[in-house]
N, CA, C and O atoms as a Tripos MOL2 file, in Angstrom:
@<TRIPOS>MOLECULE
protein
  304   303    76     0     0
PROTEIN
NO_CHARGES

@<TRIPOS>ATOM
      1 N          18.8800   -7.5460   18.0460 N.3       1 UNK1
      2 CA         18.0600   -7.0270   16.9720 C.3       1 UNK1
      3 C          18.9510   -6.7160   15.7740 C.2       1 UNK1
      4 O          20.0030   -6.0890   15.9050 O.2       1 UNK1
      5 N          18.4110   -7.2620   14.3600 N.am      2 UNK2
      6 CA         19.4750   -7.1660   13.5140 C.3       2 UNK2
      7 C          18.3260   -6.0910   12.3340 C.2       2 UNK2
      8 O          17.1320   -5.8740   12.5440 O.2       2 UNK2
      9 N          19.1130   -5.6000   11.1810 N.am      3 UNK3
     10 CA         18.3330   -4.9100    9.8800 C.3       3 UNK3
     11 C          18.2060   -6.1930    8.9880 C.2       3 UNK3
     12 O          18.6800   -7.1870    9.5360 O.2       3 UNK3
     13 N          17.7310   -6.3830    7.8660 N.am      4 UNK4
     14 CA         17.8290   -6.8080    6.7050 C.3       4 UNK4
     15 C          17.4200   -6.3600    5.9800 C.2       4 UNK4
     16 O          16.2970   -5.8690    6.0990 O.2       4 UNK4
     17 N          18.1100   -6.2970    4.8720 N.am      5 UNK5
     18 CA         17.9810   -5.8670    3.4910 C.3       5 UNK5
     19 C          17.4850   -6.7520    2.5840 C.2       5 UNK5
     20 O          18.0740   -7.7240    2.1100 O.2       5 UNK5
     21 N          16.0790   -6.2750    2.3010 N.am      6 UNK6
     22 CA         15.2350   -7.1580    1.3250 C.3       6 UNK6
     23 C          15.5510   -7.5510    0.0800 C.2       6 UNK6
     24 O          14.5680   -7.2070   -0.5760 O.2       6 UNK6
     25 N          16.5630   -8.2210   -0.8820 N.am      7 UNK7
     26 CA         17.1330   -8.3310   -2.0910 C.3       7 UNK7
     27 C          15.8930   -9.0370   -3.4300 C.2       7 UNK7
     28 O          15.8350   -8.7310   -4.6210 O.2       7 UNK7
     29 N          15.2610   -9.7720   -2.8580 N.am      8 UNK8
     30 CA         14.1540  -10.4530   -3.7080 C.3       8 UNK8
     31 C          12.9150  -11.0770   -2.9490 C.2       8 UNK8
     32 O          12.9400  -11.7010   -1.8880 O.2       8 UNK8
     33 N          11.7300  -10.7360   -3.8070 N.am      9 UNK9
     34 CA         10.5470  -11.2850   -2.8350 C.3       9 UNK9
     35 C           9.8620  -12.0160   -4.2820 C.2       9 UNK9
     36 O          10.0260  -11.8200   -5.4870 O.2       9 UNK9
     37 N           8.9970  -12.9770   -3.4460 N.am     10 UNK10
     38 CA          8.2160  -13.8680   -4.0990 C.3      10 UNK10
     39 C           6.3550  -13.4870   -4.0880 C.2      10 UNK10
     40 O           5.9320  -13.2440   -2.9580 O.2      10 UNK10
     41 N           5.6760  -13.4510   -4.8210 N.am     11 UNK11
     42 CA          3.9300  -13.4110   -4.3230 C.3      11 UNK11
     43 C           3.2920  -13.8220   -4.8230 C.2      11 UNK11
     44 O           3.6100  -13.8900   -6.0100 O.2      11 UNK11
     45 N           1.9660  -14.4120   -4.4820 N.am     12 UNK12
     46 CA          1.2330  -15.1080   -4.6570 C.3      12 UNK12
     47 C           0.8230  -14.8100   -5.9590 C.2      12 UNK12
     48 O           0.6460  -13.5930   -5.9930 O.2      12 UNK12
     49 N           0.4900  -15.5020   -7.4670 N.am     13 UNK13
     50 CA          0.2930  -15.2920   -8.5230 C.3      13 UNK13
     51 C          -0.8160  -15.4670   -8.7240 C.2      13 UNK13
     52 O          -1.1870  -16.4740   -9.3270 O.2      13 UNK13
     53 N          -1.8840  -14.3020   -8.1620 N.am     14 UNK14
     54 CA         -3.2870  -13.7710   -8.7210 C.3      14 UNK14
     55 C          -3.5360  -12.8200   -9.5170 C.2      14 UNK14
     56 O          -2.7810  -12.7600  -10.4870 O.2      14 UNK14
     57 N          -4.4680  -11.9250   -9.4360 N.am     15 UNK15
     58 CA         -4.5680  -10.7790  -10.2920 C.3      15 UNK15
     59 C          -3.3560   -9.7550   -9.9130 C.2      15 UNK15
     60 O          -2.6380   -9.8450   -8.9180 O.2      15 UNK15
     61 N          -3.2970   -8.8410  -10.8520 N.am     16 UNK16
     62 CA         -1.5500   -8.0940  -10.4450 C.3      16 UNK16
     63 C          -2.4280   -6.7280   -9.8810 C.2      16 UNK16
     64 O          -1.9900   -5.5780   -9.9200 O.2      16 UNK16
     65 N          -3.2690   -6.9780   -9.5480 N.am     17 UNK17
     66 CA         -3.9950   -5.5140   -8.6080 C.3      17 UNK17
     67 C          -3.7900   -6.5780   -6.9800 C.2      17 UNK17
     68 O          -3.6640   -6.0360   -5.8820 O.2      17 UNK17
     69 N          -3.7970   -7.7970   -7.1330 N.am     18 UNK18
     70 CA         -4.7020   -8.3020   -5.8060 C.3      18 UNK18
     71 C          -3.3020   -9.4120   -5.6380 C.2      18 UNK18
     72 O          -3.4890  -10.5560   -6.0530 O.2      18 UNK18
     73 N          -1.9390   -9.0800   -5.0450 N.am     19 UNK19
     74 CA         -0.6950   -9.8970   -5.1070 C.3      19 UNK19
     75 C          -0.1440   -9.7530   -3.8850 C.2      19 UNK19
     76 O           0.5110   -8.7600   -3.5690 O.2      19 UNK19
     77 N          -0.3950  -10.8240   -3.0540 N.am     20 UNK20
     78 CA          0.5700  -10.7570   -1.8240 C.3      20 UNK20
     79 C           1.6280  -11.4880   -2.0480 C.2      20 UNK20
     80 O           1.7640  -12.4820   -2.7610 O.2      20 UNK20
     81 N           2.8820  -10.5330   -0.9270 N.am     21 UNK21
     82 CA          4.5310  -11.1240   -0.6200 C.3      21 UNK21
     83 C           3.8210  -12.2850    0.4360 C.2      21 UNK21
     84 O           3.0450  -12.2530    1.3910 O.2      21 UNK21
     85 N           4.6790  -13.4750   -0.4430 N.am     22 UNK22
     86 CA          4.8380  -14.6790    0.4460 C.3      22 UNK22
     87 C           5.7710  -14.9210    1.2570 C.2      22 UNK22
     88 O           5.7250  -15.1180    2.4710 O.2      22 UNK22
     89 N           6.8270  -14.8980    0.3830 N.am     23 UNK23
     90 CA          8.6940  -14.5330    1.0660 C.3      23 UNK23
     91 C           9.3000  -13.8560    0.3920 C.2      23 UNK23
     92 O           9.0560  -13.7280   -0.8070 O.2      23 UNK23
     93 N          10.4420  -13.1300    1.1390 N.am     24 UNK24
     94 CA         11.3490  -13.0810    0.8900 C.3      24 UNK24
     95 C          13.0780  -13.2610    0.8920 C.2      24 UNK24
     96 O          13.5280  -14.1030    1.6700 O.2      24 UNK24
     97 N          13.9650  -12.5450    0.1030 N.am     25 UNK25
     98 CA         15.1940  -12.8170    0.0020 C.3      25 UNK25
     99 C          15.6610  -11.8810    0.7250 C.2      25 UNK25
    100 O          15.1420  -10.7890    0.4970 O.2      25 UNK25
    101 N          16.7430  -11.9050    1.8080 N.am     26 UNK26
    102 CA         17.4350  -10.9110    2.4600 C.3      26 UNK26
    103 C          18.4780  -11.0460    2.7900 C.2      26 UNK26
    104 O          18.7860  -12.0730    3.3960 O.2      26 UNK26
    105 N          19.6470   -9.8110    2.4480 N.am     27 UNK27
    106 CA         20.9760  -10.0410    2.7650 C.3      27 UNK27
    107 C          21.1620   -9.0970    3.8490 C.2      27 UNK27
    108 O          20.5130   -8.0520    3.8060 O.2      27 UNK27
    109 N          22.2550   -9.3930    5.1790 N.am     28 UNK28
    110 CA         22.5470   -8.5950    6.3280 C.3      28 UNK28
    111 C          23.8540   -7.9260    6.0520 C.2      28 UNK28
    112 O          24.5630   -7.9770    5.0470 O.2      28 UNK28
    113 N          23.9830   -7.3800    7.0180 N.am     29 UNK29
    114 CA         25.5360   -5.9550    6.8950 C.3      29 UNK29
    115 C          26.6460   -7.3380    6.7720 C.2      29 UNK29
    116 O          27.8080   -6.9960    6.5530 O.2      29 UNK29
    117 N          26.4480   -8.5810    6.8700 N.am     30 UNK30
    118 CA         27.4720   -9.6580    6.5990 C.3      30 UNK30
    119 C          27.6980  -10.4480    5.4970 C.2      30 UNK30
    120 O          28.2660  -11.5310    5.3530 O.2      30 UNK30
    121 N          27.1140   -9.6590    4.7140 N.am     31 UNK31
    122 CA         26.3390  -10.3230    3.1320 C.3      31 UNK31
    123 C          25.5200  -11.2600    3.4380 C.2      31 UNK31
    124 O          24.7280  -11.3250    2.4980 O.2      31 UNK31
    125 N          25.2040  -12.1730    4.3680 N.am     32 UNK32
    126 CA         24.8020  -13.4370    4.0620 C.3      32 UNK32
    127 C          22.9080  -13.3290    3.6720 C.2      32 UNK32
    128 O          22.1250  -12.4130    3.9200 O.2      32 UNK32
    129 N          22.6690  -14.6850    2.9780 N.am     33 UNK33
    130 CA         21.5940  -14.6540    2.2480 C.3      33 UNK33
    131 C          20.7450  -15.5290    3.3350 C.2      33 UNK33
    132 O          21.1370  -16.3140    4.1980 O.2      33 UNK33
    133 N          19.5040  -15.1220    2.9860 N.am     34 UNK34
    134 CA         18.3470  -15.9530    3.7420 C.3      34 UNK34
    135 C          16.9650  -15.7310    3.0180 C.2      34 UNK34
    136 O          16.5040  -14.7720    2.3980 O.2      34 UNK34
    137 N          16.5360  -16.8350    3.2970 N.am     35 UNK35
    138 CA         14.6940  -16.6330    2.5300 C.3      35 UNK35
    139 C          13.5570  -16.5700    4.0510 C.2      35 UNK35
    140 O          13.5270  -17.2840    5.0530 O.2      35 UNK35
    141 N          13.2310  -16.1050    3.8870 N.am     36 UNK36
    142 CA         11.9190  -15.9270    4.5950 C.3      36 UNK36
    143 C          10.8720  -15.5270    4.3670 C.2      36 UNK36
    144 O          10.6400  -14.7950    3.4050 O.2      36 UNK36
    145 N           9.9180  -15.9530    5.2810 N.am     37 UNK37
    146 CA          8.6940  -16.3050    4.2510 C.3      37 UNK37
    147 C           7.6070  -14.8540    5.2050 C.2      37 UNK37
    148 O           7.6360  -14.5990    6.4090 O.2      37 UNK37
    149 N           7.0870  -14.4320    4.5250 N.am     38 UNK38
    150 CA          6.1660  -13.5240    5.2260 C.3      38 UNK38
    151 C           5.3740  -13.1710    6.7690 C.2      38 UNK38
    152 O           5.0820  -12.0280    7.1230 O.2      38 UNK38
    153 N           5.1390  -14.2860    7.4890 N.am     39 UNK39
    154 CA          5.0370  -14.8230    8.7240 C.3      39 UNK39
    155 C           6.1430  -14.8310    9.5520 C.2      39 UNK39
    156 O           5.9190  -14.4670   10.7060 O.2      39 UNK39
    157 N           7.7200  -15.2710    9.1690 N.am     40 UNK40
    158 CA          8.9280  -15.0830    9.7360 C.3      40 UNK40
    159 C           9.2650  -13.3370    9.9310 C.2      40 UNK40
    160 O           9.5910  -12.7230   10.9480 O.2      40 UNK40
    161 N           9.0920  -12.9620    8.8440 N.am     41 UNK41
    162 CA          9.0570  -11.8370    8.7240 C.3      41 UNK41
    163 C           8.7660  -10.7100   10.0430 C.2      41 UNK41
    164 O           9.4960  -10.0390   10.7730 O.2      41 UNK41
    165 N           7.1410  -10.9300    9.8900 N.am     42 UNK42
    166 CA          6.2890  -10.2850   10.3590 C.3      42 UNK42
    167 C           6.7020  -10.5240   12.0320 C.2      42 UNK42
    168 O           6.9770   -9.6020   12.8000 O.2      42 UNK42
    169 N           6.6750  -11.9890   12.3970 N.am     43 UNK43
    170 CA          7.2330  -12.6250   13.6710 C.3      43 UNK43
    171 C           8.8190  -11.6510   14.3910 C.2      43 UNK43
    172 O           9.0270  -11.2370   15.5310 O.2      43 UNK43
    173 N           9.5590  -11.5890   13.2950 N.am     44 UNK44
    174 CA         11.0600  -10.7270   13.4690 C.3      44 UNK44
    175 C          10.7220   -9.5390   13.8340 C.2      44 UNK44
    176 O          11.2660   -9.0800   14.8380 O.2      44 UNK44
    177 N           9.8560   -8.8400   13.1960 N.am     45 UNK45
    178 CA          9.5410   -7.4770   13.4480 C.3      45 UNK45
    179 C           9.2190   -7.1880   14.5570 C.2      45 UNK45
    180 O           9.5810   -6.0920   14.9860 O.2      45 UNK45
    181 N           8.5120   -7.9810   15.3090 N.am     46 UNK46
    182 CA          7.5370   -8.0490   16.7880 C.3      46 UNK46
    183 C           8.8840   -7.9020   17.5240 C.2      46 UNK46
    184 O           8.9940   -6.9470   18.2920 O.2      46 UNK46
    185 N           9.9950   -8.8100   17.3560 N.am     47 UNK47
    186 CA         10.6800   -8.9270   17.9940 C.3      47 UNK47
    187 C          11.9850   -7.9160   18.0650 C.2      47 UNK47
    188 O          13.0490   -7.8220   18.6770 O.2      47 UNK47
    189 N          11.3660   -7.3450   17.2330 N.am     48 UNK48
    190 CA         12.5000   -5.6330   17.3760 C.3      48 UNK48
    191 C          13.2550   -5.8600   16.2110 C.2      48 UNK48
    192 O          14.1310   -4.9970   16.2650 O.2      48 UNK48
    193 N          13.4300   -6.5610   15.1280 N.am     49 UNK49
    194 CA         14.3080   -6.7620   13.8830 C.3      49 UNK49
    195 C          13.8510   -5.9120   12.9530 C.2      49 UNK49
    196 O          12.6840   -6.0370   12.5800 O.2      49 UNK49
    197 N          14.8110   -4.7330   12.3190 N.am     50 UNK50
    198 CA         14.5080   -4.2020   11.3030 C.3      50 UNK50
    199 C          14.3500   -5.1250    9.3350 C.2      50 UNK50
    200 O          15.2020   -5.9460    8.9930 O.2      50 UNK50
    201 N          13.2610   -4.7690    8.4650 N.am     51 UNK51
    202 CA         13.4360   -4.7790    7.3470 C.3      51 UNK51
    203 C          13.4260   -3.5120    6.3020 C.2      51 UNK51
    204 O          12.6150   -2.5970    6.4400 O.2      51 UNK51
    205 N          14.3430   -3.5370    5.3030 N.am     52 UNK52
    206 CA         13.4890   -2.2610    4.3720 C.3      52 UNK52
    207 C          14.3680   -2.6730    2.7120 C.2      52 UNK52
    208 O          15.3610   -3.3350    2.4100 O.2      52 UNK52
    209 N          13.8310   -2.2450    2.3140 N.am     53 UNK53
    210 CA         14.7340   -2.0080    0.7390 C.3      53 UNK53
    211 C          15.0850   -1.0370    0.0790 C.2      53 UNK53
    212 O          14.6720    0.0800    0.3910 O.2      53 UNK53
    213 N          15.8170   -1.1950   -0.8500 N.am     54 UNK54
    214 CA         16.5630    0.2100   -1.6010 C.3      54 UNK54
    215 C          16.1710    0.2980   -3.0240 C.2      54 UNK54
    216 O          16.1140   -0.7490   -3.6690 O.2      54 UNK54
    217 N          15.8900    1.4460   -3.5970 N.am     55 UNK55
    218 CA         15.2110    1.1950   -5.0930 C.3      55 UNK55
    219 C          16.3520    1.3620   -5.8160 C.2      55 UNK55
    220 O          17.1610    2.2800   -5.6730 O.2      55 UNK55
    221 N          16.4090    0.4410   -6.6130 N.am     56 UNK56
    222 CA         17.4220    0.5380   -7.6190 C.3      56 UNK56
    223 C          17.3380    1.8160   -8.9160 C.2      56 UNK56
    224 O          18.0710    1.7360   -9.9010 O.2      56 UNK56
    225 N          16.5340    2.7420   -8.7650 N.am     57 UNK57
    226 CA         16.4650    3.4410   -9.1920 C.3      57 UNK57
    227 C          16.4930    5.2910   -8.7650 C.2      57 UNK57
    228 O          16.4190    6.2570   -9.5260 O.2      57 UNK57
    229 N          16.6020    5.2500   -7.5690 N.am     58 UNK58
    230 CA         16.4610    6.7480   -6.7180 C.3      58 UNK58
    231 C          17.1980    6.2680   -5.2830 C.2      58 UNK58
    232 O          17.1990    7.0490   -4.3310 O.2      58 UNK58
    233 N          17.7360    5.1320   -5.1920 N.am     59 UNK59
    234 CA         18.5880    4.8380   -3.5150 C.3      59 UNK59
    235 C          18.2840    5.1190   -2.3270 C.2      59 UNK59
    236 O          18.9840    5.3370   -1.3380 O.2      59 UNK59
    237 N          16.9220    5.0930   -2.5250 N.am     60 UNK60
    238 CA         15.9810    5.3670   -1.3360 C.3      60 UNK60
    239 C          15.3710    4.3810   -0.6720 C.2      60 UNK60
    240 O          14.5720    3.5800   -1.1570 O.2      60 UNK60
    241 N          15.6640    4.4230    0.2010 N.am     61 UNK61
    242 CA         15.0860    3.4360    1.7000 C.3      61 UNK61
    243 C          14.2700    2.9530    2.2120 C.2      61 UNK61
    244 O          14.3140    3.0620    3.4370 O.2      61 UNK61
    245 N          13.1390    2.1980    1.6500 N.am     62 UNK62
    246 CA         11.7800    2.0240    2.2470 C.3      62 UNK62
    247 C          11.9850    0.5000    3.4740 C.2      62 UNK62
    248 O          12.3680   -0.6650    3.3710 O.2      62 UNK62
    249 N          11.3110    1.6690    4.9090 N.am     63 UNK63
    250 CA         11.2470    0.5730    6.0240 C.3      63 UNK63
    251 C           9.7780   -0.5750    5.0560 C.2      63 UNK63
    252 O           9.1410   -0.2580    4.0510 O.2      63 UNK63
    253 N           9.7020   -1.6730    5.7540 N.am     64 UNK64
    254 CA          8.7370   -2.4500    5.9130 C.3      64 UNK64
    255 C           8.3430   -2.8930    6.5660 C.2      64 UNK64
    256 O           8.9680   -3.5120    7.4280 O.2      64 UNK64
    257 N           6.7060   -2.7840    6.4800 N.am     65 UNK65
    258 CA          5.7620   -2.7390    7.3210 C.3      65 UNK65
    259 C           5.0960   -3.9210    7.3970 C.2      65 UNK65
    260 O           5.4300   -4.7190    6.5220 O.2      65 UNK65
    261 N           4.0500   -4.3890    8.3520 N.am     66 UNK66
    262 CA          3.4310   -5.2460    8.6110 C.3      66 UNK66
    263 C           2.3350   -4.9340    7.9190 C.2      66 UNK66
    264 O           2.2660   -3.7060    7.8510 O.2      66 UNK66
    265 N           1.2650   -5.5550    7.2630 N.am     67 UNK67
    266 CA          0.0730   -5.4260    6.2360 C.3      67 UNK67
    267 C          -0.4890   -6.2550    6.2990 C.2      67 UNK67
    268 O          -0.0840   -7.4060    6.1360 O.2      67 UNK67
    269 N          -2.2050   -5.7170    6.6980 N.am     68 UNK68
    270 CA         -3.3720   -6.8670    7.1970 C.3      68 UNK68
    271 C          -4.2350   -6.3500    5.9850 C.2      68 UNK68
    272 O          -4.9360   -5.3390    5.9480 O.2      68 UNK68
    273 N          -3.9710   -7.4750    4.8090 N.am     69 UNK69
    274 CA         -4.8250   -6.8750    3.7450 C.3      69 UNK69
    275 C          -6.5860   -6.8360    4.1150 C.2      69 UNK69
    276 O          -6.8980   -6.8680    5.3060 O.2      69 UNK69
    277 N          -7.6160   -6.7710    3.1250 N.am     70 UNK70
    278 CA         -8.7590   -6.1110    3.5120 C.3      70 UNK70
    279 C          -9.3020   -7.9110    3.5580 C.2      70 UNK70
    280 O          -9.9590   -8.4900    4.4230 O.2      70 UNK70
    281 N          -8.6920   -8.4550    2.2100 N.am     71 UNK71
    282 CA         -9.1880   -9.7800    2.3380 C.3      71 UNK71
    283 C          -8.6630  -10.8710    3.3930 C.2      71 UNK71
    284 O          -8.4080  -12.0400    3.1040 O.2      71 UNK71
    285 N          -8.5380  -10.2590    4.7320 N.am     72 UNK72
    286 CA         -7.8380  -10.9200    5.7240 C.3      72 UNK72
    287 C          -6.4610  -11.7270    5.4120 C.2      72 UNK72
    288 O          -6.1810  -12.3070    6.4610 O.2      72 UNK72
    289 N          -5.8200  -11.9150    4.7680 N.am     73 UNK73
    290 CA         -4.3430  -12.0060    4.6470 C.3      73 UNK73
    291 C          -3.5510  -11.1390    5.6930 C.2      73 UNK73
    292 O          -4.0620  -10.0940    6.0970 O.2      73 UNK73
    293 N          -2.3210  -11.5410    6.1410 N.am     74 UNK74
    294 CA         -1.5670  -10.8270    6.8150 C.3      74 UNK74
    295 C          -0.2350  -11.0670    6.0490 C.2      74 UNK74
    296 O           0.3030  -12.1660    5.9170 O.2      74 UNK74
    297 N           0.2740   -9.7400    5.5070 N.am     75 UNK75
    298 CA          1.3070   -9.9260    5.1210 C.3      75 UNK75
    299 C           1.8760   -8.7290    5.2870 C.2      75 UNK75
    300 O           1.2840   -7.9410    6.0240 O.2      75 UNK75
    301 N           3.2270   -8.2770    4.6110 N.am     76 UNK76
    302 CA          4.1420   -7.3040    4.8070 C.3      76 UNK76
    303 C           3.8130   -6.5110    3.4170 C.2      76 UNK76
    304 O           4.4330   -5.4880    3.1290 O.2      76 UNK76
@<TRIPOS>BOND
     1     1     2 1
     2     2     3 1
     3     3     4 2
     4     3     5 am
     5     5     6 1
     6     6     7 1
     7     7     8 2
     8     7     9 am
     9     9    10 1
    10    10    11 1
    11    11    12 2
    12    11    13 am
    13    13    14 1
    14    14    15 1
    15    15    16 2
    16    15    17 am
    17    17    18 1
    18    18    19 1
    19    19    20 2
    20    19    21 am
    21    21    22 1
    22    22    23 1
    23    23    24 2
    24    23    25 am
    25    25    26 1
    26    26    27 1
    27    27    28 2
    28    27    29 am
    29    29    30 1
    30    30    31 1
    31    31    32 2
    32    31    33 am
    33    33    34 1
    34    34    35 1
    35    35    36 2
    36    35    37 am
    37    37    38 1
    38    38    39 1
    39    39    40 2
    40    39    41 am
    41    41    42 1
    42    42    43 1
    43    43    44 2
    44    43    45 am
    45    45    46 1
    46    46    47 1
    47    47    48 2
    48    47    49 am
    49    49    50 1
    50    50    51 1
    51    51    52 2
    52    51    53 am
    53    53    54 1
    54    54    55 1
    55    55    56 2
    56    55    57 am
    57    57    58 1
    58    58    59 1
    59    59    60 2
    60    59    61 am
    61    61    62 1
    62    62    63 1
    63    63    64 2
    64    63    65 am
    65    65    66 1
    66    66    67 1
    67    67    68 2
    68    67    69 am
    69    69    70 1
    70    70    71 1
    71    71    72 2
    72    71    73 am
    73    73    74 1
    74    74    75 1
    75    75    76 2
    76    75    77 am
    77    77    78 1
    78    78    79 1
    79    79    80 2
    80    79    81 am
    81    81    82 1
    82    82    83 1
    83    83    84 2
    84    83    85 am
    85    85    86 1
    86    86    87 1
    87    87    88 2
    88    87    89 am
    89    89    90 1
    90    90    91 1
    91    91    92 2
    92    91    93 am
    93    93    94 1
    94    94    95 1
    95    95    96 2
    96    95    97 am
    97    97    98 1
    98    98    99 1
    99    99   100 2
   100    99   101 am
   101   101   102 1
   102   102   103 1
   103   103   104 2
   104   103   105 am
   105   105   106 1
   106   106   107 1
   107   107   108 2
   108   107   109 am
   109   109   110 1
   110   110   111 1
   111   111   112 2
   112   111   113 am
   113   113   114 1
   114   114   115 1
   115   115   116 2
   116   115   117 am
   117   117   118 1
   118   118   119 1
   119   119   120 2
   120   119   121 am
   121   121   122 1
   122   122   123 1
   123   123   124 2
   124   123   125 am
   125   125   126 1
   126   126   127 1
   127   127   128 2
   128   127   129 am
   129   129   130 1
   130   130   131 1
   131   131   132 2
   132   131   133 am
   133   133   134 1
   134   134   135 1
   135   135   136 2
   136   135   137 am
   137   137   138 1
   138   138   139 1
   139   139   140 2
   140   139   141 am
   141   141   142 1
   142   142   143 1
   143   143   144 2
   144   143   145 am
   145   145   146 1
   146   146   147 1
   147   147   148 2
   148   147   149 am
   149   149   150 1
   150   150   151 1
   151   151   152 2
   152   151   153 am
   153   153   154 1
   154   154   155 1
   155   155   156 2
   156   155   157 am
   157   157   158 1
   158   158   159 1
   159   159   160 2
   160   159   161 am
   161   161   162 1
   162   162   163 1
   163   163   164 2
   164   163   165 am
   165   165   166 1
   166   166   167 1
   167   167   168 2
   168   167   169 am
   169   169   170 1
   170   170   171 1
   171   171   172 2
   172   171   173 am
   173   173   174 1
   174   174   175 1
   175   175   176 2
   176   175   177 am
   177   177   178 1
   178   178   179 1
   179   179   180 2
   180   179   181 am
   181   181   182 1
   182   182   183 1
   183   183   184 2
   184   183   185 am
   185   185   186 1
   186   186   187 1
   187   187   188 2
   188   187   189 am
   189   189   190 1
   190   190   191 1
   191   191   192 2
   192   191   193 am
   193   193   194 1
   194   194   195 1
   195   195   196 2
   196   195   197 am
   197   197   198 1
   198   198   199 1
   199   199   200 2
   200   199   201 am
   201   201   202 1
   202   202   203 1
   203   203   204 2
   204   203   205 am
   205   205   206 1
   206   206   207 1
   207   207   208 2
   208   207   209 am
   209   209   210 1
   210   210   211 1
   211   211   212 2
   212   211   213 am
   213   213   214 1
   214   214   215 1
   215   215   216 2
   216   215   217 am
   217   217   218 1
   218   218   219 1
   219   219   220 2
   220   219   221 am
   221   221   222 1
   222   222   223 1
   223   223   224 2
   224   223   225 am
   225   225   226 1
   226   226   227 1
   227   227   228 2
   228   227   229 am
   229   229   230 1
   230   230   231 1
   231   231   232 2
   232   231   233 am
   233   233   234 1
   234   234   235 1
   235   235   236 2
   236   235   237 am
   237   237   238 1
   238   238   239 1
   239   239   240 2
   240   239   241 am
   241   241   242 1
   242   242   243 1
   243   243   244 2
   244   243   245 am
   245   245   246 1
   246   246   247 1
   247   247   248 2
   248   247   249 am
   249   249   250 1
   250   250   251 1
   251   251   252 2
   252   251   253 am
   253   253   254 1
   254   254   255 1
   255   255   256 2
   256   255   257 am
   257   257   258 1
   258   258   259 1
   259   259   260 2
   260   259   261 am
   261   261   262 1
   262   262   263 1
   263   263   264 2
   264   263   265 am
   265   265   266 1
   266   266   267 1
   267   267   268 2
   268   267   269 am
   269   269   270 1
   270   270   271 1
   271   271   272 2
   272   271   273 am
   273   273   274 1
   274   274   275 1
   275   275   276 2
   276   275   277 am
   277   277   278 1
   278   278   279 1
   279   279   280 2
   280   279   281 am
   281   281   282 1
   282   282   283 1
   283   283   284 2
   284   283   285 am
   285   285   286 1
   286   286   287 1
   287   287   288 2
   288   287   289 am
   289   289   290 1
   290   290   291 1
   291   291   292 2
   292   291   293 am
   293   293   294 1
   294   294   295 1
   295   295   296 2
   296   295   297 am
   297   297   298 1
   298   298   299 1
   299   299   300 2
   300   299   301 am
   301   301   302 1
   302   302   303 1
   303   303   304 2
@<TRIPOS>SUBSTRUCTURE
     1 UNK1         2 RESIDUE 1 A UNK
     2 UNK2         6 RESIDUE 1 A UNK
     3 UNK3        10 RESIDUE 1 A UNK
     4 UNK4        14 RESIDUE 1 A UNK
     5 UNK5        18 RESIDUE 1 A UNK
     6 UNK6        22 RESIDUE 1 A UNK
     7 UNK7        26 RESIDUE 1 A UNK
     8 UNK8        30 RESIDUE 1 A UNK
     9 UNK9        34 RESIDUE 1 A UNK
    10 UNK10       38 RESIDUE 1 A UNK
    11 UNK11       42 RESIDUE 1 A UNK
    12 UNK12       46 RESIDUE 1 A UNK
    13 UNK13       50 RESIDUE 1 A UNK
    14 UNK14       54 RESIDUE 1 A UNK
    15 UNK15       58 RESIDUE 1 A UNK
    16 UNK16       62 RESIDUE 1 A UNK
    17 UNK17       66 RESIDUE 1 A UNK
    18 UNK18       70 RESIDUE 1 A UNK
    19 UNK19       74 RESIDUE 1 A UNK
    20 UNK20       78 RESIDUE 1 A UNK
    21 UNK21       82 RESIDUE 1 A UNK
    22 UNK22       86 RESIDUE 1 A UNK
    23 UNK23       90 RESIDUE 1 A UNK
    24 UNK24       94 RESIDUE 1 A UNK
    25 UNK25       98 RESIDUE 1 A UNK
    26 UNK26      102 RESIDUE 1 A UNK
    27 UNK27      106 RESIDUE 1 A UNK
    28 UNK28      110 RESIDUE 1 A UNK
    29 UNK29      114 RESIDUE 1 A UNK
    30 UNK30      118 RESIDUE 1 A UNK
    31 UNK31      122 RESIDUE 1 A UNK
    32 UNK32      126 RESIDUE 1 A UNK
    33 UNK33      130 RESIDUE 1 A UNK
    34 UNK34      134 RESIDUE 1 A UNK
    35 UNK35      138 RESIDUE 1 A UNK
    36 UNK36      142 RESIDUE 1 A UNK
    37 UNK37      146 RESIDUE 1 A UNK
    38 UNK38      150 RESIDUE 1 A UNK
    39 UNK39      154 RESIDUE 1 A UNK
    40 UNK40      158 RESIDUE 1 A UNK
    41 UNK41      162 RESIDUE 1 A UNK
    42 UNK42      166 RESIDUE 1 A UNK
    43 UNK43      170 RESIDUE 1 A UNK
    44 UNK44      174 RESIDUE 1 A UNK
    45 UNK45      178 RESIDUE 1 A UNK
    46 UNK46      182 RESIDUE 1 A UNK
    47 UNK47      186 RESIDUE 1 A UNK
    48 UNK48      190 RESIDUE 1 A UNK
    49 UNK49      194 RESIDUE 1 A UNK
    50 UNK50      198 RESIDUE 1 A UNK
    51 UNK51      202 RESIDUE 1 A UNK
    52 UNK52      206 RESIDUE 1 A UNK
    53 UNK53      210 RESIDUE 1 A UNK
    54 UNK54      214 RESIDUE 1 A UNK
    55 UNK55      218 RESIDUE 1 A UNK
    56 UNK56      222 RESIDUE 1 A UNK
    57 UNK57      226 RESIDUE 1 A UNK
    58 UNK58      230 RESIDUE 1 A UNK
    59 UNK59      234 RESIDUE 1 A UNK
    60 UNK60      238 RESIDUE 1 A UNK
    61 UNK61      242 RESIDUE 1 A UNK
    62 UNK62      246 RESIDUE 1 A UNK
    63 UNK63      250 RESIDUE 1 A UNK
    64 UNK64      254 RESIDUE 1 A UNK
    65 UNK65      258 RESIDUE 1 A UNK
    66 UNK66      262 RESIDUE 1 A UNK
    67 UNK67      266 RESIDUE 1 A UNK
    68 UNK68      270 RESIDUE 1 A UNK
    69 UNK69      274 RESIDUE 1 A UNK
    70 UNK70      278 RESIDUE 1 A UNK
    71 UNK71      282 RESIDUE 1 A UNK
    72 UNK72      286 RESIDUE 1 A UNK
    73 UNK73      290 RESIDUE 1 A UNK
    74 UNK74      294 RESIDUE 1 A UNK
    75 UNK75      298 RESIDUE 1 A UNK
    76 UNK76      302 RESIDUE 1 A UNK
């Protein structure tokens, strides 16, 4: 089971109230880079793999979660 650190995410370009993460960018405690896409994601998590990100503004830690929007989407 590894962490990753979420560096950049991508989402679907609808209304900016109504925007799901498709993928994202993540670097590990080894720097290395990877894209993954929301489904990989979600799949890692099941499997005991941590995600979260850091705000570049207050250095605070948000885990990430799995998210079953209302309009049936499943995303993070």
């Amino acid at each position: 089971m590894s962490d990753y650190r979420i560096v950049c995410v991508n989402r679907l370009d609808t209304s900016l109230a109504h925007r799901h993460v498709t993928d994202v960018g993540t670097e590990n405690a080894r720097g290395e880079m990877r894209r993954w896409s929301a489904v990989e994601v979600r799949d890692a998590m099941c499997r005991g793999d941590g995600f979260y990100t850091i705000s570049p503004t207050t250095n605070e830690i948000a885990k990430v979660e799995a998210f079953g929007c209302s309009c049936g989407l499943k995303t993070i």
